[in-house]
ZAROKE-999054 format. One record per residue (C-alpha): residue number from 1; residue in three letters; chain; x, z, y. Coordinates in steps of 0.001 Angstrom, whole numbers. Example, Ala and Ser with C-alpha at 12.3 -4.5 7.8 and 13.67 -1.06 7.14 Angstrom:
<nodes>
(1,'ALA','A',(12300,7800,-4500))
(2,'SER','A',(13670,7140,-1060))
</nodes>
This chain:
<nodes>
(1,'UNK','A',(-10167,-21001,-6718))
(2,'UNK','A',(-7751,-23561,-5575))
(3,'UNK','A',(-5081,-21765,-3544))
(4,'UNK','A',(-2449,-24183,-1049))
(5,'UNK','A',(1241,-23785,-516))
(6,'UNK','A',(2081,-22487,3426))
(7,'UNK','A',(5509,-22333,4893))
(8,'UNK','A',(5765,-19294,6623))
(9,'UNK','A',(7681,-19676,9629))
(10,'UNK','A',(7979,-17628,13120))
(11,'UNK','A',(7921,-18223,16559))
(12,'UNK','A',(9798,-15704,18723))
(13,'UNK','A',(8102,-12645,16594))
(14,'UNK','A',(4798,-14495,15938))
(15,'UNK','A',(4037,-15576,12716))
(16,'UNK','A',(2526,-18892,11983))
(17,'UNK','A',(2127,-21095,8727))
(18,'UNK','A',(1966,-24620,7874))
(19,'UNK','A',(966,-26544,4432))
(20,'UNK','A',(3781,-27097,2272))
(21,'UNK','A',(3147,-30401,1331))
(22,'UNK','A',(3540,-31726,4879))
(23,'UNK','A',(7320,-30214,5272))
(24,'UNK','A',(10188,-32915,4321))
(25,'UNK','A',(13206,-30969,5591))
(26,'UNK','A',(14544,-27994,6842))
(27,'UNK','A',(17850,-27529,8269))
(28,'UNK','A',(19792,-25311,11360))
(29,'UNK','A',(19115,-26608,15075))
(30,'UNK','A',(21423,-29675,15835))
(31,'UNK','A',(22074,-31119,19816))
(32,'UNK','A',(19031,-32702,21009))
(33,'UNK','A',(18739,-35922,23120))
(34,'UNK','A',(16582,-35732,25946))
(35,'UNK','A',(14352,-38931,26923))
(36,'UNK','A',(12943,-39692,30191))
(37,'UNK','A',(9494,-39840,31462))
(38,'UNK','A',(8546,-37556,27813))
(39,'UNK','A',(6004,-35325,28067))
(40,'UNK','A',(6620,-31643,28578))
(41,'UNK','A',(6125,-30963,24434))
(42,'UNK','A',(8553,-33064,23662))
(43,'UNK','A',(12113,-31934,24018))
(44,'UNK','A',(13608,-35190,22966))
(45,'UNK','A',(14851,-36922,19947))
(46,'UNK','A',(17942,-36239,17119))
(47,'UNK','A',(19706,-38982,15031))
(48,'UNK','A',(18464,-38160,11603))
(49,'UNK','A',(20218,-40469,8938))
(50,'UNK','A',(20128,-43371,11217))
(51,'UNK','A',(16075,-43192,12551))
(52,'UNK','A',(15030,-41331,15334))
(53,'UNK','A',(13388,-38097,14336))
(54,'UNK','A',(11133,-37157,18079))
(55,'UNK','A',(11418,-33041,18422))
(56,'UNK','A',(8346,-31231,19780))
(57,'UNK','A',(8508,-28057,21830))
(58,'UNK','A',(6246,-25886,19537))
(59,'UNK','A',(5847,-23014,22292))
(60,'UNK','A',(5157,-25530,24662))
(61,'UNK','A',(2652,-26857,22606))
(62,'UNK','A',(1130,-23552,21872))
(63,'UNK','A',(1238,-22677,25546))
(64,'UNK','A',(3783,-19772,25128))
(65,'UNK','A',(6547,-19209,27096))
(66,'UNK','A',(9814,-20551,24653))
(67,'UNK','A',(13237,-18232,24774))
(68,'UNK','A',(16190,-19258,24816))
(69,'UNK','A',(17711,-21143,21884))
(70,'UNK','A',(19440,-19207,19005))
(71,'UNK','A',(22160,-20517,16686))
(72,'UNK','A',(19923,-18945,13780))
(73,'UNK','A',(17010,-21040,15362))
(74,'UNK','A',(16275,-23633,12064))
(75,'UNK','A',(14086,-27297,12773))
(76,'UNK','A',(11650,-28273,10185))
(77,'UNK','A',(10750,-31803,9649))
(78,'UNK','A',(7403,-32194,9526))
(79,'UNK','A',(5829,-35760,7969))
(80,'UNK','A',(2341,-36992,8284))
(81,'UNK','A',(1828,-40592,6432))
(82,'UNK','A',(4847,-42542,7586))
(83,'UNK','A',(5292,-40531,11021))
(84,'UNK','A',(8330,-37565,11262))
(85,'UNK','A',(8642,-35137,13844))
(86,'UNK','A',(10654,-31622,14226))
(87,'UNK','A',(9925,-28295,15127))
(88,'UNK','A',(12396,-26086,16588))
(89,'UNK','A',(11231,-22183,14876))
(90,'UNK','A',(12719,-18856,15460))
(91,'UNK','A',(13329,-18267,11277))
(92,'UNK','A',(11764,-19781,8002))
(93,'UNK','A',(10415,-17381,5726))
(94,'UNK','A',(8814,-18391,2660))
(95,'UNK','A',(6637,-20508,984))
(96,'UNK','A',(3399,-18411,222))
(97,'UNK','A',(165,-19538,-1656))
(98,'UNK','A',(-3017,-18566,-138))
(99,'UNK','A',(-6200,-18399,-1495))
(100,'UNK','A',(-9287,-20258,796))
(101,'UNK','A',(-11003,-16415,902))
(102,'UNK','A',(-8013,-15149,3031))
(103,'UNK','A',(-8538,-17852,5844))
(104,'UNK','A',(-10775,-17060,8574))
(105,'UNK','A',(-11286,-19338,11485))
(106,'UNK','A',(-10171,-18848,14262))
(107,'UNK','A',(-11232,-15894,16353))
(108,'UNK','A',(-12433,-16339,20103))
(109,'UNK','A',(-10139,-15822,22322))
(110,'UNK','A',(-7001,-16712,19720))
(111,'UNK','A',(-6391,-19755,21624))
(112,'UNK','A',(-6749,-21250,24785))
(113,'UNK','A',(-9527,-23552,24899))
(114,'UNK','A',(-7243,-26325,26593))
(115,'UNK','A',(-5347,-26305,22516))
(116,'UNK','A',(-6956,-29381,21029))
(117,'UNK','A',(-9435,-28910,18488))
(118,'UNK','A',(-8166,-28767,15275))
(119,'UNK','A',(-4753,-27634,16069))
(120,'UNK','A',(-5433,-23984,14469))
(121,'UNK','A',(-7341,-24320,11003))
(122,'UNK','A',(-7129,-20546,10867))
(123,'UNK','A',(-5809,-16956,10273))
(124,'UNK','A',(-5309,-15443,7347))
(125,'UNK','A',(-4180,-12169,6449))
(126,'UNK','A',(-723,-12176,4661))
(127,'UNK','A',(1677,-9174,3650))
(128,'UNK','A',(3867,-10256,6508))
(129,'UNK','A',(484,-9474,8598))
(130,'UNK','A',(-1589,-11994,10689))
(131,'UNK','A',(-467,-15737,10238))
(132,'UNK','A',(-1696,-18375,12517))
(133,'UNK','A',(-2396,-21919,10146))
(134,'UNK','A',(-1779,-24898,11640))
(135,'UNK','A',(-2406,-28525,11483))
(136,'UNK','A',(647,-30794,10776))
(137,'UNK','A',(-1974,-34266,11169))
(138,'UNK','A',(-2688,-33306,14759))
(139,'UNK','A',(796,-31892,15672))
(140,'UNK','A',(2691,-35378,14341))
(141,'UNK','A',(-20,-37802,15373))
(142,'UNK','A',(323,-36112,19492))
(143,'UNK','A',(4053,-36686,19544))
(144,'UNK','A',(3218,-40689,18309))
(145,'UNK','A',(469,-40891,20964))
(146,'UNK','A',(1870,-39258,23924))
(147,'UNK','A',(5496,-40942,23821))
(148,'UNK','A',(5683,-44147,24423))
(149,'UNK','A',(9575,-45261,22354))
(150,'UNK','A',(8924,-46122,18878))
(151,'UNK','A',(10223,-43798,16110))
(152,'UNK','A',(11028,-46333,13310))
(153,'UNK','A',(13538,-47673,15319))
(154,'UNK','A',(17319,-47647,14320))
(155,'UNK','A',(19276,-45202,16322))
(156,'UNK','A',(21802,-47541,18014))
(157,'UNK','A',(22761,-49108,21440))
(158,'UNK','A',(19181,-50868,21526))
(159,'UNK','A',(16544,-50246,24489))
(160,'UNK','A',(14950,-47539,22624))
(161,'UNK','A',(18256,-45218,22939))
(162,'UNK','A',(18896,-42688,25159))
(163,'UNK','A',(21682,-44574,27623))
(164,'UNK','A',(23205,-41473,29508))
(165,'UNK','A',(25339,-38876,28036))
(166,'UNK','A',(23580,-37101,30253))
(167,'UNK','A',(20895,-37163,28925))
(168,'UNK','A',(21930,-34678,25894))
(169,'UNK','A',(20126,-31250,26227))
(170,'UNK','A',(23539,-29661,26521))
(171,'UNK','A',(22811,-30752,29736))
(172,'UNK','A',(19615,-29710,30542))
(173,'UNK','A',(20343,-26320,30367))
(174,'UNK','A',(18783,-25425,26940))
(175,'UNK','A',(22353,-24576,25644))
(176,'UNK','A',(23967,-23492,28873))
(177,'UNK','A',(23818,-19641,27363))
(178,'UNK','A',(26231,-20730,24737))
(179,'UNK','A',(30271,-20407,24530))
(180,'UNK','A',(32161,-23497,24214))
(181,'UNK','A',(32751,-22724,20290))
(182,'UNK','A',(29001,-22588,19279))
(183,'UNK','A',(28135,-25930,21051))
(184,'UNK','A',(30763,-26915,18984))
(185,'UNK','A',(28474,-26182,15669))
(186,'UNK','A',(25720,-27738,17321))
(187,'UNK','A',(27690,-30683,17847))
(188,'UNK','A',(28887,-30430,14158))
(189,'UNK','A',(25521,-30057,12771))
(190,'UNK','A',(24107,-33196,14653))
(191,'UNK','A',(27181,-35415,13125))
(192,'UNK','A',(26407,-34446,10099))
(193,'UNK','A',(22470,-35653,10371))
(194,'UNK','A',(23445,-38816,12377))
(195,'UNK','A',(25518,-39942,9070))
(196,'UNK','A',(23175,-42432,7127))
(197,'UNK','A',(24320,-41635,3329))
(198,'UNK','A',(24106,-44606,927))
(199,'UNK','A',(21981,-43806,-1850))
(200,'UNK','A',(24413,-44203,-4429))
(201,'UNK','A',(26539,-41038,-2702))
(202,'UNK','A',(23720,-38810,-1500))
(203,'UNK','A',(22884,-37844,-5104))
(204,'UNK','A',(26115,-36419,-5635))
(205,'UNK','A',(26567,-34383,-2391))
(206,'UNK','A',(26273,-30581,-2881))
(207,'UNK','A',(23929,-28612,-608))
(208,'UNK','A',(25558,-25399,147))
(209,'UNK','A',(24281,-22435,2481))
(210,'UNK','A',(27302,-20780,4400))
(211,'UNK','A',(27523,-17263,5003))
(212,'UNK','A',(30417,-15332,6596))
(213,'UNK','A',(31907,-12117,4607))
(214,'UNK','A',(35160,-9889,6307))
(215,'UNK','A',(35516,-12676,8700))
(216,'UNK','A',(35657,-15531,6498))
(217,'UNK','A',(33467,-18323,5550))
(218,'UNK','A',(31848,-18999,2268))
(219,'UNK','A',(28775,-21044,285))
(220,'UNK','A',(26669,-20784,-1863))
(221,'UNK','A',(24339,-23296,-3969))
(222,'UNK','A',(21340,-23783,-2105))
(223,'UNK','A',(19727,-24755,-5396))
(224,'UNK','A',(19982,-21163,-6146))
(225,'UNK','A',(19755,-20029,-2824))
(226,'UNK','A',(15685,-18557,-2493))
(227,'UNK','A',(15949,-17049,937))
(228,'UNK','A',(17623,-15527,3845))
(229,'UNK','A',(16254,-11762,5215))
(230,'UNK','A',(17350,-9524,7358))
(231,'UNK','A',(18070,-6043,6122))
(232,'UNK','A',(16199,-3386,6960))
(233,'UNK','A',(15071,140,5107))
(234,'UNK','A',(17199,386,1972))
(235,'UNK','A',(16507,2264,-1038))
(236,'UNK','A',(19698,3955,-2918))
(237,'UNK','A',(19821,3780,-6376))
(238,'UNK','A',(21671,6676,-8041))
(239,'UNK','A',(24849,6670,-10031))
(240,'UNK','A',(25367,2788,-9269))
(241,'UNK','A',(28879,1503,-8823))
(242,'UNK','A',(30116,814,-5280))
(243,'UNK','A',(29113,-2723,-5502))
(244,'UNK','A',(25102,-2083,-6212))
(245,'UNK','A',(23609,-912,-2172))
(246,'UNK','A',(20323,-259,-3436))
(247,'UNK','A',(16928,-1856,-3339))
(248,'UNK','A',(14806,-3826,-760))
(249,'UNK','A',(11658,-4500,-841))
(250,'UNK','A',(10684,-8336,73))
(251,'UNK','A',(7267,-8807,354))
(252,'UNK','A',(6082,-6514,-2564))
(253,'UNK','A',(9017,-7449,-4541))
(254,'UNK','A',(11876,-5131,-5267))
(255,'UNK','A',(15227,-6678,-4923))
(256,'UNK','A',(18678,-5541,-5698))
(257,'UNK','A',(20974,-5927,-3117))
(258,'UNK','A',(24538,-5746,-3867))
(259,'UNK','A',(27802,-6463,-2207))
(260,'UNK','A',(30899,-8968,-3811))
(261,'UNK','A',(33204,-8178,-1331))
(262,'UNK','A',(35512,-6675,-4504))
(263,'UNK','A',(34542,-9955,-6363))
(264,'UNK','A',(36072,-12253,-3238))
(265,'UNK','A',(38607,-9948,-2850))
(266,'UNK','A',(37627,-8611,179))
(267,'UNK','A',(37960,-5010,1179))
(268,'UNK','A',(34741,-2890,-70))
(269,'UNK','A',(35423,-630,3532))
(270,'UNK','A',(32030,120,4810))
(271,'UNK','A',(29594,-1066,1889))
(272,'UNK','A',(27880,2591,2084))
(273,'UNK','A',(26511,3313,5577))
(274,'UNK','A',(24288,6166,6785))
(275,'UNK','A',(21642,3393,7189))
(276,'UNK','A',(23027,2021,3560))
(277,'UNK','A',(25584,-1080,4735))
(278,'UNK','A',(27014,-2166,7217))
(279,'UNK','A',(25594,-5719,6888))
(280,'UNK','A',(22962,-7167,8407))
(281,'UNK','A',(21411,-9665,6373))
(282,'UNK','A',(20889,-11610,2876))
(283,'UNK','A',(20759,-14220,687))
(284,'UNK','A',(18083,-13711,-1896))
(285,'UNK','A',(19583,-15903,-5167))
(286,'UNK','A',(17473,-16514,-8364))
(287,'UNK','A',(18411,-17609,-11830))
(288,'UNK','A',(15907,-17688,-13862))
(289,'UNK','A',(14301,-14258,-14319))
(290,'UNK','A',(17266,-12639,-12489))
(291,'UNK','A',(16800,-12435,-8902))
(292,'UNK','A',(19442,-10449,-6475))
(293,'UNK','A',(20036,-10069,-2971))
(294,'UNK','A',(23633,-10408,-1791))
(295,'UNK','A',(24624,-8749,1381))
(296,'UNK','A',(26128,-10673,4138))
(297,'UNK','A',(27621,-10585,7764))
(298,'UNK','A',(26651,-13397,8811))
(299,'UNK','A',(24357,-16666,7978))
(300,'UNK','A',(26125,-19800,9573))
(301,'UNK','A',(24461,-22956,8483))
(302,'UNK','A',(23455,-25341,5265))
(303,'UNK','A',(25723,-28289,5379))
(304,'UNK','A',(26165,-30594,2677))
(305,'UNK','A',(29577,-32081,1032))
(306,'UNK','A',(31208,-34516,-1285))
(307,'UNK','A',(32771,-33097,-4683))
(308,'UNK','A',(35899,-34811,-3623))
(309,'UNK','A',(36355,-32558,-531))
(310,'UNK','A',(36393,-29237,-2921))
(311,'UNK','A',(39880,-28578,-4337))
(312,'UNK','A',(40922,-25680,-6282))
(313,'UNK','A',(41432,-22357,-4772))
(314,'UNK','A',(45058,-22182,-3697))
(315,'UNK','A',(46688,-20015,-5639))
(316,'UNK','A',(47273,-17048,-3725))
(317,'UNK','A',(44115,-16131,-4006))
(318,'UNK','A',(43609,-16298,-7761))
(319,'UNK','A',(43109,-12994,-9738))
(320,'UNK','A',(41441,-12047,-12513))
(321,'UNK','A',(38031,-12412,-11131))
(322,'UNK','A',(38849,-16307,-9690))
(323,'UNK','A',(36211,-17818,-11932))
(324,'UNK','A',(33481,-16585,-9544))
(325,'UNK','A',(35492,-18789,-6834))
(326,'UNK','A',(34149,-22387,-7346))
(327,'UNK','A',(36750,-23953,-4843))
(328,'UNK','A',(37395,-24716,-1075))
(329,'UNK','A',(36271,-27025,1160))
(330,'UNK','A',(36763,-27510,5064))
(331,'UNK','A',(34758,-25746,6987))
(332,'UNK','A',(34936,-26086,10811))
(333,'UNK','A',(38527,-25839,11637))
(334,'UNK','A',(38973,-23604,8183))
(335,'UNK','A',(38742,-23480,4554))
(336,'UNK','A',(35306,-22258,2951))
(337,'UNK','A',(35121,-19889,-199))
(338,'UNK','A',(32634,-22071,-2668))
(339,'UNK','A',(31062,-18817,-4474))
(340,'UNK','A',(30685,-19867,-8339))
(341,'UNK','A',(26750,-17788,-8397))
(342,'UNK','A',(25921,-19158,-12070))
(343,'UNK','A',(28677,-17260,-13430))
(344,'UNK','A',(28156,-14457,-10839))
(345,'UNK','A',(25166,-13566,-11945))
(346,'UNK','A',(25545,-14418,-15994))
(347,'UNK','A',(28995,-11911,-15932))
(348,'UNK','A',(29038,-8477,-16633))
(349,'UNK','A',(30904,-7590,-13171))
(350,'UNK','A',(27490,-6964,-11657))
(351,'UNK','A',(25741,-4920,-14515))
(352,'UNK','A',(24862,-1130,-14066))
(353,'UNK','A',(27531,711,-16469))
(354,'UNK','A',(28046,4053,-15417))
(355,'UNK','A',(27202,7073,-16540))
(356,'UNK','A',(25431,9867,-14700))
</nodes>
């Protein structure tokens, strides 16, 4: 039985799933441009390396009402032949495999009958619960029909740009809810898609996910990055050092989520909680067969940088446990921790020693 790849993705707290294959890129919600005379599903356009990349409104699409936008909110770049769009999505999940025999079509009454044909394929019936499938052909081929500038086009001063600095949706009230210092990432993020890399230098840039811990910032490999979750019901483990939290389970699977503030040399103050930690989320790494979930405050963005803007650690912070630290890099207007996780997770500091 030949199963396919879905990204699992949700809208607001609706689940919904799209085939892998179709899904370029996936990064945090930059500033959108706003276009005139664009139909109401399309929110505008973003600079993406130098092309314009046209974003759809995916609730608008679906004919649901769309909240507010959320720093956490991600877009993913969907591709159909040679035509790109985005979709803005409350939170990536996963990428699942589903088997045909778990797809039914769609029920009466799932959608309105003014949706397009074709723009469900189906339900199916996931762990996560009931996942709406949809079609990436007819969501990229709509934006292409129904707006009239042409997406190949360089992003420059030409006709087909956006003229008015007005125009930006920080002015249409989409961001309007947020402080001055979180348009500030969104500004941030969109410079750092607008930059068209030369091939020679993208190979070496290192993707890194940031996550905040005690206030400060610090990333991790997203080549060994699997996931982010939220934390919910934890499971204690007994007679585990401070640093072990317990288990989660994602999906079926039971993780083990631990805490490196001690290995950052951050205080370990609040680690146990009556509801097991005092964070709130996670970063699910794998190496090879060993898979761990590492507790965090906060998950900022995934930004990408040049070897030559890590230097070493400075060396007040170096200790005995300063081969986990990687380097530093600038980080908005700070320094970022680069967390060293191959040697994290091949060292002994995280292995279950004690006695009962």
């Amino acid at each position: 039985m030949n199963h396919q790849s879905y990204l699992m993705f949700n809208l607001n707290r609706s689940h919904y799933g799209i085939p892998a294959t179709a899904v370029q890129e996936i990064f945090f919600l930059p500033e959108v441009t706003a276009i005139a005379e664009t139909p109401e599903t399309i929110l505008g356009v973003i600079n993406l390396r130098g092309k314009f990349l046209p974003v759809m409104d995916l609730y608008q699409r679906l004919e649901q009402t769309r909240p507010p936008f959320q720093l956490t909110d991600s877009m993913i770049v969907l591709e159909w032949e040679t035509q790109r769009i985005g979709i803005i999505v409350s939170q990536v999940d996963s990428v699942q495999e589903i088997a045909p025999d778990q797809i039914a079509a769609n029920i009466c009454g799932e959608s309105k009958e003014s949706l397009p044909d074709g723009l469900v394929t189906g339900i199916a019936n996931v762990e996560e619960g009931i996942v709406t499938l949809l079609n990436p052909e007819l969501l990229v081929q709509y934006a292409f029909i129904e707006t009239a500038f042409n997406p190949n086009s360089d992003f420059h001063n030409g006709s087909d740009t956006p003229k008015h600095p007005s125009d930006s949706a920080l002015n249409q009230g989409l961001y309007d809810h947020f402080d001055s210092q979180e348009r500030q990432v969104f500004r941030e993020r969109t410079e750092s898609l607008r930059c068209a890399i030369a091939d020679e230098d993208s190979a070496w840039l290192l993707p890194l996910a940031v996550v905040g811990l005690g206030g400060e910032y610090f990333g991790f490999s997203l080549e060994m990055v699997h996931e982010f979750t939220e934390i919910h019901k934890i499971t204690p483990i007994p007679c585990c050092p401070p640093h072990i939290v317990g288990n989660i389970n994602l999906r079926g699977e039971i993780i083990t989520l631990i805490n490196i503030n001690d290995v950052v040399n951050l205080p370990m103050k609040g680690v146990r909680s009556p509801t097991g930690t005092s964070h709130q989320q996670a970063v699910v790494v794998r190496l090879e067969q060993r898979v761990a979930g590492i507790a965090v405050d906060d998950i900022f963005d995934v930004t990408y940088i040049h070897p030559s803007q890590m230097t070493p650690a400075p060396i007040a912070l170096h200790s005995a446990k300063d081969d986990y630290l990687q380097g530093v890099a600038p980080y908005r207007d700070r320094m970022m921790s680069i967390i060293n996780l191959f040697k994290l997770l091949t060292s002994e500091v995280l292995v279950v020693n004690e006695e009962v």
